[in-house]
MOPAC internal coordinates of N, CA, C and O (Angstrom, degrees):
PM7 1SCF
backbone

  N    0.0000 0     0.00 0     0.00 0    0    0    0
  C    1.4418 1     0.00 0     0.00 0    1    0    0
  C    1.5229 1   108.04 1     0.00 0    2    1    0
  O    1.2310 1   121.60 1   -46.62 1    3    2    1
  N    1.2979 1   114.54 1   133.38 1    3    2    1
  C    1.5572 1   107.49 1   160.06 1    5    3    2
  C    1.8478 1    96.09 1   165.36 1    6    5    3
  O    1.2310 1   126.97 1   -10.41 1    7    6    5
  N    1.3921 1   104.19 1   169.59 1    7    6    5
  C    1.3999 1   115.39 1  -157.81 1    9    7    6
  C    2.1289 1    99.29 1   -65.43 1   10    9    7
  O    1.2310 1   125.27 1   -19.41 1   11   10    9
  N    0.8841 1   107.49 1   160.59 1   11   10    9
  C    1.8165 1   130.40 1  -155.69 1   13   11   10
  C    1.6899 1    85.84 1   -72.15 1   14   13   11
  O    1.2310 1   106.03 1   146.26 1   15   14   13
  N    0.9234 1   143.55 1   -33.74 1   15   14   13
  C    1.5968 1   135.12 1  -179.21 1   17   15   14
  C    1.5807 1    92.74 1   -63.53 1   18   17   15
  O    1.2310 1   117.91 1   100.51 1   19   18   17
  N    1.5612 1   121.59 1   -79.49 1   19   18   17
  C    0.9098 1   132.11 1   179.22 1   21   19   18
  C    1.4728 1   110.95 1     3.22 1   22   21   19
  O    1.2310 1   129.76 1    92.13 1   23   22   21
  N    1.3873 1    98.78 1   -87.87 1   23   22   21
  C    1.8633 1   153.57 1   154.41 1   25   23   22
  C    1.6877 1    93.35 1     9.05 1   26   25   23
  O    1.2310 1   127.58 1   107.11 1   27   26   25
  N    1.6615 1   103.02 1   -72.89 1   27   26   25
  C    1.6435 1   122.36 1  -176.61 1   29   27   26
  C    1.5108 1   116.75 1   -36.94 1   30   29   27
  O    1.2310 1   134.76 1   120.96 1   31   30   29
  N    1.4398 1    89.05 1   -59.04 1   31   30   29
  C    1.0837 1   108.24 1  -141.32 1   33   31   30
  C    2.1095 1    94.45 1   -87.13 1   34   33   31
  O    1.2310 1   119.12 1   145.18 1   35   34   33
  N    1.0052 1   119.29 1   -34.82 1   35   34   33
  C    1.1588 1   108.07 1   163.65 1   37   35   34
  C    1.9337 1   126.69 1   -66.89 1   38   37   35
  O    1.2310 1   125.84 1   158.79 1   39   38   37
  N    1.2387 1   106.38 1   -21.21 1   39   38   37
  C    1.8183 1   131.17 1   176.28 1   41   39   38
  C    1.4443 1    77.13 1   -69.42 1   42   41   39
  O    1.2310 1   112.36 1   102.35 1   43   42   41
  N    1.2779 1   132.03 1   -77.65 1   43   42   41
  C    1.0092 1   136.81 1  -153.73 1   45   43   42
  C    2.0829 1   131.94 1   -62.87 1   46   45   43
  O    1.2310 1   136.23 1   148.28 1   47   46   45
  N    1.6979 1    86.18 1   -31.72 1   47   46   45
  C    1.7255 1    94.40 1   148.85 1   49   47   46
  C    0.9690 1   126.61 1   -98.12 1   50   49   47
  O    1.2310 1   112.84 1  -169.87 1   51   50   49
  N    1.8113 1   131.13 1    10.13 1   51   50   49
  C    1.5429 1   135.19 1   161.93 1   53   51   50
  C    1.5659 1    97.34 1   -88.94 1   54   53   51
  O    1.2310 1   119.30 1   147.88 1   55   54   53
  N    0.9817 1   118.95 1   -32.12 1   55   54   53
  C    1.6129 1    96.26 1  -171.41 1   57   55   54
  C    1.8717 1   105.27 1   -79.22 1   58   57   55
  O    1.2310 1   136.20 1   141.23 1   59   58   57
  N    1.4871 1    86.25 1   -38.77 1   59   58   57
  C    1.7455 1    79.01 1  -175.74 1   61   59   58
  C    1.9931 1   105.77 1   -60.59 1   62   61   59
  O    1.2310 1   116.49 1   109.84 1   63   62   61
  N    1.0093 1   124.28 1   -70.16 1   63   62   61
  C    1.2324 1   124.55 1   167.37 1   65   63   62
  C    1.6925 1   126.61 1   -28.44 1   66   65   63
  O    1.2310 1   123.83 1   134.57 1   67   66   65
  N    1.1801 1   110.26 1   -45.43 1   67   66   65
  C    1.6268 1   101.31 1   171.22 1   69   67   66
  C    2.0460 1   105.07 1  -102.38 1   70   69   67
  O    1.2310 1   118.09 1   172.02 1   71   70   69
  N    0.6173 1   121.25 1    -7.98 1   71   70   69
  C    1.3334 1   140.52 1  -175.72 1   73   71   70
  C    1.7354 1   117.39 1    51.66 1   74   73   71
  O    1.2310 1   132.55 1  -127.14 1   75   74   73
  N    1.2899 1    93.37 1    52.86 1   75   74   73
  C    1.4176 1   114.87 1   168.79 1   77   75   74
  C    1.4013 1   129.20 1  -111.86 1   78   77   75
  O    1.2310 1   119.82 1   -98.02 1   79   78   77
  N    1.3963 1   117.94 1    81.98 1   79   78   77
  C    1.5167 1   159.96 1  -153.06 1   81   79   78
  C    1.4437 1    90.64 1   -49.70 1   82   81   79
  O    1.2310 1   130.23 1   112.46 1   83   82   81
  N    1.1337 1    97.87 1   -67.54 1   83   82   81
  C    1.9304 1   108.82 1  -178.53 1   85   83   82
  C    1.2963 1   121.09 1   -18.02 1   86   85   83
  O    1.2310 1   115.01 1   144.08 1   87   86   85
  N    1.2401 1   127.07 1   -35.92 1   87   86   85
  C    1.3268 1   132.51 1  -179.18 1   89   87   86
  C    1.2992 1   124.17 1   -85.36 1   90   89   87
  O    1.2310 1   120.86 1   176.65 1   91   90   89
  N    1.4379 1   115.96 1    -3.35 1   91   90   89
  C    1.0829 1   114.82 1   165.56 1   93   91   90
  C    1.2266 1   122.19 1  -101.43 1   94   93   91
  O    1.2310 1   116.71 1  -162.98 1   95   94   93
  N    1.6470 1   123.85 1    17.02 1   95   94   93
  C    1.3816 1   129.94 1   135.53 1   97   95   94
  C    1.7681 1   118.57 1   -56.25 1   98   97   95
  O    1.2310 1   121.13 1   177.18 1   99   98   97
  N    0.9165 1   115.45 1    -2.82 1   99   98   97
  C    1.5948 1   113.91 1   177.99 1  101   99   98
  C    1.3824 1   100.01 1  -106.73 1  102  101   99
  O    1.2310 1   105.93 1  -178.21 1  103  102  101
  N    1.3952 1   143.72 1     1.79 1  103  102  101
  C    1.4815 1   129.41 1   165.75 1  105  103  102
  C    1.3832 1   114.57 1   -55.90 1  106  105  103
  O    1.2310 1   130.75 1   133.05 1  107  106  105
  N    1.8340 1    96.86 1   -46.95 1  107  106  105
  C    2.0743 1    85.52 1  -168.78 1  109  107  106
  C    1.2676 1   118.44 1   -66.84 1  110  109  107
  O    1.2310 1   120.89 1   171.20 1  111  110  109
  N    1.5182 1   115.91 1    -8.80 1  111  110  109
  C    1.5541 1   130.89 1  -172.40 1  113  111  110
  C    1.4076 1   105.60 1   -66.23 1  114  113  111
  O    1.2310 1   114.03 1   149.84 1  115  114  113
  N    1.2979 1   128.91 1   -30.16 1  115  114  113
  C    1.4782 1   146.47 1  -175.96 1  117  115  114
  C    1.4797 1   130.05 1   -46.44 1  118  117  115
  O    1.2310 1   105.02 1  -158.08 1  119  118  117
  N    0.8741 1   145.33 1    21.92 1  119  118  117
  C    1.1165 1   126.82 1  -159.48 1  121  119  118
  C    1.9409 1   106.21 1  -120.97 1  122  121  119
  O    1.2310 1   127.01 1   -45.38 1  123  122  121
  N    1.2654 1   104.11 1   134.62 1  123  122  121
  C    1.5551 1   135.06 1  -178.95 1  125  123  122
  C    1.8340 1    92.04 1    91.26 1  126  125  123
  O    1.2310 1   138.23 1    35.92 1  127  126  125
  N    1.3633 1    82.28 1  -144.08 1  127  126  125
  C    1.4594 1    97.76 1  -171.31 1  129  127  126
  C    1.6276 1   111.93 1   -78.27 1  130  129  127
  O    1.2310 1    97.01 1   -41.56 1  131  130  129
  N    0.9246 1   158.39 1   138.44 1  131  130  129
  C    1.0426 1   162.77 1  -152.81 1  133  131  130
  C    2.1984 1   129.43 1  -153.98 1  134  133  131
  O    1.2310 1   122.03 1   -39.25 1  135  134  133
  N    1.3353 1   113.71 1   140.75 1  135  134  133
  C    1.5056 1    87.90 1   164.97 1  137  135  134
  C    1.6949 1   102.93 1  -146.03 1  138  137  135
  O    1.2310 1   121.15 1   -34.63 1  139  138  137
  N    1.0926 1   115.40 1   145.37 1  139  138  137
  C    1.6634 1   136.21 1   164.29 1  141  139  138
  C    1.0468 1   111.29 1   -73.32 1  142  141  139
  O    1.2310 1   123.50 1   -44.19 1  143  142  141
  N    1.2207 1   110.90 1   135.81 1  143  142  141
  C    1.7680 1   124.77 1   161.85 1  145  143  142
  C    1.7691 1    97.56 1  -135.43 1  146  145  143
  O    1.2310 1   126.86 1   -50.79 1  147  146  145
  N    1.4813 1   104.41 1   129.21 1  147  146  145
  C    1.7060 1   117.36 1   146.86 1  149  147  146
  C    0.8957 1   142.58 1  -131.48 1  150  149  147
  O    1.2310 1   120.40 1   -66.59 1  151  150  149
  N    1.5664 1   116.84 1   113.41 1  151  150  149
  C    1.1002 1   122.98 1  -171.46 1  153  151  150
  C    1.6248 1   124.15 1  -123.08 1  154  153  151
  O    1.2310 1   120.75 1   -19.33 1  155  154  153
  N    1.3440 1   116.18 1   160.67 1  155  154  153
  C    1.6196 1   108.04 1   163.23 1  157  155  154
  C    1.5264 1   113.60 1  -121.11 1  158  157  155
  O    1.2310 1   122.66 1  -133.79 1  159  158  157
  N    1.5190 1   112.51 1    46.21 1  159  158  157
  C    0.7043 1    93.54 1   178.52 1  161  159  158
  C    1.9926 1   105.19 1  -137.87 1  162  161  159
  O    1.2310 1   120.28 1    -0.87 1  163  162  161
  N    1.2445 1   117.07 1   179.13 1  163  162  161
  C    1.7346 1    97.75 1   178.24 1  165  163  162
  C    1.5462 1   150.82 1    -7.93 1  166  165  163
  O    1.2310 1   120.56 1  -119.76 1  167  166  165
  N    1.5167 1   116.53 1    60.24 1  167  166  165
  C    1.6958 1    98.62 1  -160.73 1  169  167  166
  C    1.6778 1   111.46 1   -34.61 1  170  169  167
  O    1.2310 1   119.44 1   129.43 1  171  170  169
  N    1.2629 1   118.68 1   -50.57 1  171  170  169
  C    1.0938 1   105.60 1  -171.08 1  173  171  170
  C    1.6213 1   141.92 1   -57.59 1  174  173  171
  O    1.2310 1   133.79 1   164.32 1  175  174  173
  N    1.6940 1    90.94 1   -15.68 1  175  174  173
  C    1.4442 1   119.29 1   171.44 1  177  175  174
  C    1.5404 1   109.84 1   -55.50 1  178  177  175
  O    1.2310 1   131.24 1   124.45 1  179  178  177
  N    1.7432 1    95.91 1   -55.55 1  179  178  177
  C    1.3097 1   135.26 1  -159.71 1  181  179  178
  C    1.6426 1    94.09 1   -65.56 1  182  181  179
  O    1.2310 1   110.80 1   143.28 1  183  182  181
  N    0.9521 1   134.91 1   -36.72 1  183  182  181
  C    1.2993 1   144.91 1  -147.53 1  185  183  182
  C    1.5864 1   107.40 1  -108.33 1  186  185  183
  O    1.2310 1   120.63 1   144.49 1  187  186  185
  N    1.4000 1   116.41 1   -35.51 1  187  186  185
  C    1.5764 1   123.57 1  -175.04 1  189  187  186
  C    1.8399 1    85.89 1   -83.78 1  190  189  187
  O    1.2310 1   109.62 1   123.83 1  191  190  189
  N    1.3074 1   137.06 1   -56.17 1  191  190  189
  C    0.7679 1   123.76 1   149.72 1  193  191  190
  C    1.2850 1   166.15 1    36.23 1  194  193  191
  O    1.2310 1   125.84 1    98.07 1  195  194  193
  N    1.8378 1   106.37 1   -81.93 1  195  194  193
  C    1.5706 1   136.98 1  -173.36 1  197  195  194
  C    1.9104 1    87.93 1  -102.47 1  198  197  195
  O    1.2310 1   121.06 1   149.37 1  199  198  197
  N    1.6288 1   115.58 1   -30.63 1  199  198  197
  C    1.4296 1   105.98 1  -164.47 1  201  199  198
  C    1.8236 1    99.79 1   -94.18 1  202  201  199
  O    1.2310 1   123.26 1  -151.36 1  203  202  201
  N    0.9831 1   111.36 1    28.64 1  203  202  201
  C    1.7082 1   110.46 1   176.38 1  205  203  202
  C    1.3111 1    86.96 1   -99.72 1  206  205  203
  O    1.2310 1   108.44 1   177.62 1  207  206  205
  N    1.2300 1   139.23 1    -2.38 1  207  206  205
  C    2.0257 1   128.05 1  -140.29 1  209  207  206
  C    1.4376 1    89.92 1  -155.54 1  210  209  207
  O    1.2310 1   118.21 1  -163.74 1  211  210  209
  N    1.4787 1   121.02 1    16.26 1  211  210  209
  C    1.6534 1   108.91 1  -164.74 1  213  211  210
  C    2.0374 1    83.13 1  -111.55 1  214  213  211
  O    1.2310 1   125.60 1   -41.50 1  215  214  213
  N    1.6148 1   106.84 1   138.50 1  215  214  213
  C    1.0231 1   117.24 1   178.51 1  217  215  214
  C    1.4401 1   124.54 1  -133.03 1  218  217  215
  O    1.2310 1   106.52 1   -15.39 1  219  218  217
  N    1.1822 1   142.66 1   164.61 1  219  218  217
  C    1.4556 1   120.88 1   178.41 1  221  219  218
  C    1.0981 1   127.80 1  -103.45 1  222  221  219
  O    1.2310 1   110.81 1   -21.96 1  223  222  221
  N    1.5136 1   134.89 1   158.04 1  223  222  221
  C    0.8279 1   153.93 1   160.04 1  225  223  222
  C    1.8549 1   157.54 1   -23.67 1  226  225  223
  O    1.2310 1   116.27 1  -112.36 1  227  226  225
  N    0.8796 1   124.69 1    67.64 1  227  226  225
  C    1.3667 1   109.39 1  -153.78 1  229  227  226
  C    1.1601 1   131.60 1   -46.02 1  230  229  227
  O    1.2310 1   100.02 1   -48.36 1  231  230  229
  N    1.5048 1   153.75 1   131.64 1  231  230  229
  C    1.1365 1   143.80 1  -151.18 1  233  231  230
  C    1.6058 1   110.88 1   -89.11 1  234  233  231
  O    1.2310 1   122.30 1   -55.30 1  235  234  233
  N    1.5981 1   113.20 1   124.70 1  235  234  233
  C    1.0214 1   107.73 1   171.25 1  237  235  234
  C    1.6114 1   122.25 1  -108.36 1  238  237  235
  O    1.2310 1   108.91 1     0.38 1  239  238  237
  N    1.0995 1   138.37 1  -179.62 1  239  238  237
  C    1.7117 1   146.76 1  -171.88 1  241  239  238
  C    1.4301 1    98.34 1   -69.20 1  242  241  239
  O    1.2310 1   116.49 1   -49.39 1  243  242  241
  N    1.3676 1   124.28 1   130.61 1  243  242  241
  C    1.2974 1   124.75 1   166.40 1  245  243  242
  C    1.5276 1   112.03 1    96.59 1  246  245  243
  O    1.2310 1   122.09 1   152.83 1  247  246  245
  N    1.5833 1   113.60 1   -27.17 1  247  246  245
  C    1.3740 1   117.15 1  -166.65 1  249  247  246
  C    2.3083 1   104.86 1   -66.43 1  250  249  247
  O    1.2310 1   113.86 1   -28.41 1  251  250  249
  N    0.8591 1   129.22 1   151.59 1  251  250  249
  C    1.2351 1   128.71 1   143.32 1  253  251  250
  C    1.3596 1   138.43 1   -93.54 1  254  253  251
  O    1.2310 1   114.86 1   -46.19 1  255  254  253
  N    1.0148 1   127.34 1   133.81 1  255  254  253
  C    1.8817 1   144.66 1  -176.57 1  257  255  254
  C    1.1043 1   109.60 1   -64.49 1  258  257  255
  O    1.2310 1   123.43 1   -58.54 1  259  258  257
  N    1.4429 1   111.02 1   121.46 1  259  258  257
  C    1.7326 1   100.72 1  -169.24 1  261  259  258
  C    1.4910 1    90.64 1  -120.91 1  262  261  259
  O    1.2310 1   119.06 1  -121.42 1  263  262  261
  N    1.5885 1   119.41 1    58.58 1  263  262  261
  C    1.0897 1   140.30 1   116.27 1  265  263  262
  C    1.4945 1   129.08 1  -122.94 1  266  265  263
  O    1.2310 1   109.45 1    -3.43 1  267  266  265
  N    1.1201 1   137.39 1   176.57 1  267  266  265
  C    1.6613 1   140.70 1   160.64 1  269  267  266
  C    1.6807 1   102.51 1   -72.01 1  270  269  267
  O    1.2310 1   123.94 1   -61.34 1  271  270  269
  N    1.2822 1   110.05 1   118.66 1  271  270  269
  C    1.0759 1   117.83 1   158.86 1  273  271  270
  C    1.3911 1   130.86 1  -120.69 1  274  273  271
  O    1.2310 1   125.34 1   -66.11 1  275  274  273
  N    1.9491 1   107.34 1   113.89 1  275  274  273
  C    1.1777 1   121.28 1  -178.35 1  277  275  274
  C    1.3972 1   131.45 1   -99.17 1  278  277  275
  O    1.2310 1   126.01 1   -59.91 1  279  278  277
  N    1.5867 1   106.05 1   120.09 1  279  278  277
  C    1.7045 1   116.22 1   162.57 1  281  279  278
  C    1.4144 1   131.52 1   -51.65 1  282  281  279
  O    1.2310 1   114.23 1  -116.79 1  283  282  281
  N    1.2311 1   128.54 1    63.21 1  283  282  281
  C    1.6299 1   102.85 1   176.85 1  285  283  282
  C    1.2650 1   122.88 1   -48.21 1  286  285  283
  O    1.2310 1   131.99 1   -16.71 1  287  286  285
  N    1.7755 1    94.44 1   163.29 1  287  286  285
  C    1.6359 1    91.73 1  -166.19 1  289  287  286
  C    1.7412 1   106.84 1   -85.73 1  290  289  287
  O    1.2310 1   126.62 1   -15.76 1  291  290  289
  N    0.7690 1   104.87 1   164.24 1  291  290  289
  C    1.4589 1    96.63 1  -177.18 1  293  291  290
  C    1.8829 1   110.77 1   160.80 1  294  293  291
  O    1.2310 1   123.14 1     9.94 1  295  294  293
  N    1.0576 1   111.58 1  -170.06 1  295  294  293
  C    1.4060 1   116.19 1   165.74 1  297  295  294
  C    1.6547 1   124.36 1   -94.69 1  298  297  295
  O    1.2310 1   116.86 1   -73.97 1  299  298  297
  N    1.4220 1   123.58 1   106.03 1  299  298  297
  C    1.0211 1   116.76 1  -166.26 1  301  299  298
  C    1.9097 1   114.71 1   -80.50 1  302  301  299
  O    1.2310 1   115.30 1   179.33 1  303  302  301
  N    1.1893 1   126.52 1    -0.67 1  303  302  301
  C    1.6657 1   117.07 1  -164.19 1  305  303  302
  C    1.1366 1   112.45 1   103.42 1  306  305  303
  O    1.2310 1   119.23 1   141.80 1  307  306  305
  N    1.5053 1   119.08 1   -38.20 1  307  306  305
  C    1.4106 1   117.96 1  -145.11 1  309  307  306
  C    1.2339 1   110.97 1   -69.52 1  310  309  307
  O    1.2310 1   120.02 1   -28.23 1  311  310  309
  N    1.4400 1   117.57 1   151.77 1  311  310  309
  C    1.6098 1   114.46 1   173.48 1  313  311  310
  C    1.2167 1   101.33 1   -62.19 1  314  313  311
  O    1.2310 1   124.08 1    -0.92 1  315  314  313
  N    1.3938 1   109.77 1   179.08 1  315  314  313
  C    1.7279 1   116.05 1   179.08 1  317  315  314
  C    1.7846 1    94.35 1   -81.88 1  318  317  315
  O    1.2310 1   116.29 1   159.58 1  319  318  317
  N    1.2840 1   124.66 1   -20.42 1  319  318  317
  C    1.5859 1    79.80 1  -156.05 1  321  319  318
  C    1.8404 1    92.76 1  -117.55 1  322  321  319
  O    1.2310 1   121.99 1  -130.55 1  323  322  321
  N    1.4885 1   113.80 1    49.45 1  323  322  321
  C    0.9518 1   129.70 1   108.23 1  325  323  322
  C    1.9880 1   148.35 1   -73.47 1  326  325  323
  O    1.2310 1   137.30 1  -132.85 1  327  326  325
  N    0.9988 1    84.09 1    47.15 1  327  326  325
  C    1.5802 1    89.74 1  -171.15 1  329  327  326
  C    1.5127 1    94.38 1  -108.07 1  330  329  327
  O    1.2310 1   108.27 1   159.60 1  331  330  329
  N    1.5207 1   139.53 1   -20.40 1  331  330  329
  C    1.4538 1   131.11 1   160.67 1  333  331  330
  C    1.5370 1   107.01 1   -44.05 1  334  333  331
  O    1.2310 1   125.36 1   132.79 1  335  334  333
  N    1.6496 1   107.30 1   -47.21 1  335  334  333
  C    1.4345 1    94.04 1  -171.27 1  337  335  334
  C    1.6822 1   130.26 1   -51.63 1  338  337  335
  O    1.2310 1   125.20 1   147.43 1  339  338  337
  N    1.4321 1   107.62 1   -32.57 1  339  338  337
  C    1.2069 1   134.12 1   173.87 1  341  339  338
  C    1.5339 1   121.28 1   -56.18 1  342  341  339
  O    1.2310 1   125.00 1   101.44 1  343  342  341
  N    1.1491 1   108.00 1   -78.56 1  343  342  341
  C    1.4126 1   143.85 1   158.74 1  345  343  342
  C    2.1439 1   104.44 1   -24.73 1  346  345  343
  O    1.2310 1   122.02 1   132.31 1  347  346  345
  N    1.2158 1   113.73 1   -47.69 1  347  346  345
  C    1.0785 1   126.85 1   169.48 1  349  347  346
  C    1.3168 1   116.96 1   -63.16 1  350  349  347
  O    1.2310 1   121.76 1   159.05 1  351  350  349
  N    1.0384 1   114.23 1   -20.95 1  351  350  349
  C    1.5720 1   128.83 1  -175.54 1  353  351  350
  C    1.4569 1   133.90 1  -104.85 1  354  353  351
  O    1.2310 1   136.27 1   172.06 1  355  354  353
  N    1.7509 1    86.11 1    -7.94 1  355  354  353
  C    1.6505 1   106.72 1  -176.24 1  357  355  354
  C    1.5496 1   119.89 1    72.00 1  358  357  355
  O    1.2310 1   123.92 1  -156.01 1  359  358  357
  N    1.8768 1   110.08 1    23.99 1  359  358  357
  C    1.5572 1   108.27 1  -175.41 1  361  359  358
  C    1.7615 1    97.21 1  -122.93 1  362  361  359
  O    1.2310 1   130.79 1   -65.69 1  363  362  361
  N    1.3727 1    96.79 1   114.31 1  363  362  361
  C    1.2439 1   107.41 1  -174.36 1  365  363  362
  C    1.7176 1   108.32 1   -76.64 1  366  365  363
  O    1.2310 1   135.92 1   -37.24 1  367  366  365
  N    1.5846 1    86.79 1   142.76 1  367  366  365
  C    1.5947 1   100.44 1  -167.92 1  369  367  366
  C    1.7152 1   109.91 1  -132.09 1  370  369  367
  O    1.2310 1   128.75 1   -23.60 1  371  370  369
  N    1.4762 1   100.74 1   156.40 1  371  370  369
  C    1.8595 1   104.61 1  -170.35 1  373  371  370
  C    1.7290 1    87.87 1  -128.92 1  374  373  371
  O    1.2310 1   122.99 1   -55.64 1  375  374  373
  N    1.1450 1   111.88 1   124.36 1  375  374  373
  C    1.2556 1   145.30 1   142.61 1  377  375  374
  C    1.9805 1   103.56 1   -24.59 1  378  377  375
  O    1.2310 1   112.11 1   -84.55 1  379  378  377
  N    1.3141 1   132.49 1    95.45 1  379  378  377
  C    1.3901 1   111.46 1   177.09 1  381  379  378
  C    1.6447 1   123.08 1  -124.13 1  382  381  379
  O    1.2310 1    96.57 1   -92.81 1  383  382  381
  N    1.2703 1   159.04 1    87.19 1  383  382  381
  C    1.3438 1   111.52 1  -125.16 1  385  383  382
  C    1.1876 1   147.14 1    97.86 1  386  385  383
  O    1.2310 1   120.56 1   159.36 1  387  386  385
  N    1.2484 1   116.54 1   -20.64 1  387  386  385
  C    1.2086 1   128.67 1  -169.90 1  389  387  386
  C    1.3791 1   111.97 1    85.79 1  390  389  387
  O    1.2310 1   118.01 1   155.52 1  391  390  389
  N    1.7385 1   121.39 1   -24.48 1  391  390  389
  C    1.6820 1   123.57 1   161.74 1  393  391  390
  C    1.3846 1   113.16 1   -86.90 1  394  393  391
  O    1.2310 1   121.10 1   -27.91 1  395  394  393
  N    1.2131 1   115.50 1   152.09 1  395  394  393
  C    1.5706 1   140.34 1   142.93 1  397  395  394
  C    2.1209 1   120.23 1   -36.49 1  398  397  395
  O    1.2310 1   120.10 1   180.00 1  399  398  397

């Protein structure tokens, strides 16, 4: 695992060192952060595996949900003068309660 320079540049002193060219068809494949696995043995093994250890993500600004994510309607807690947060988001909100 580690960022796509990294990535290169080690592809790039295995091929020179064992002199197996081939692998430097996987440079253009590179890009962001990235990780390798090789094995000969079961992908699917290999694969049930990596997803016992797979965790999520923290959400950052700009990113998109590559699921649908739904608000029910309801009363959320929120203080009232959280309602920018909302409002920012284009999800209209009623004051009920003294909550959002």
């Amino acid at each position: 695992m580690g960022k796509s320079t990294m990535m290169k540049r080690s592809i790039r002193m295995h091929a020179e060192m064992t002199g197996n060219q081939a692998f430097l068809n996987l440079i253009p494949l590179l890009q962001e952060d990235v990780g390798l696995m090789f094995t000969k043995g079961d992908l699917k093994q290999v694969n049930e595996e990596v997803a016992k250890y797979k965790v999520g993500a923290p959400v950052r600004v700009g990113l998109v949900a590559p699921i649908d994510v739904v608000v029910p309607p309801g009363n959320t807690g929120l203080d009232p003068s959280q309602t920018s947060f909302s409002q920012v988001l284009n999800i209209p909100t009623r004051i009920n309660k003294g909550t959002v």
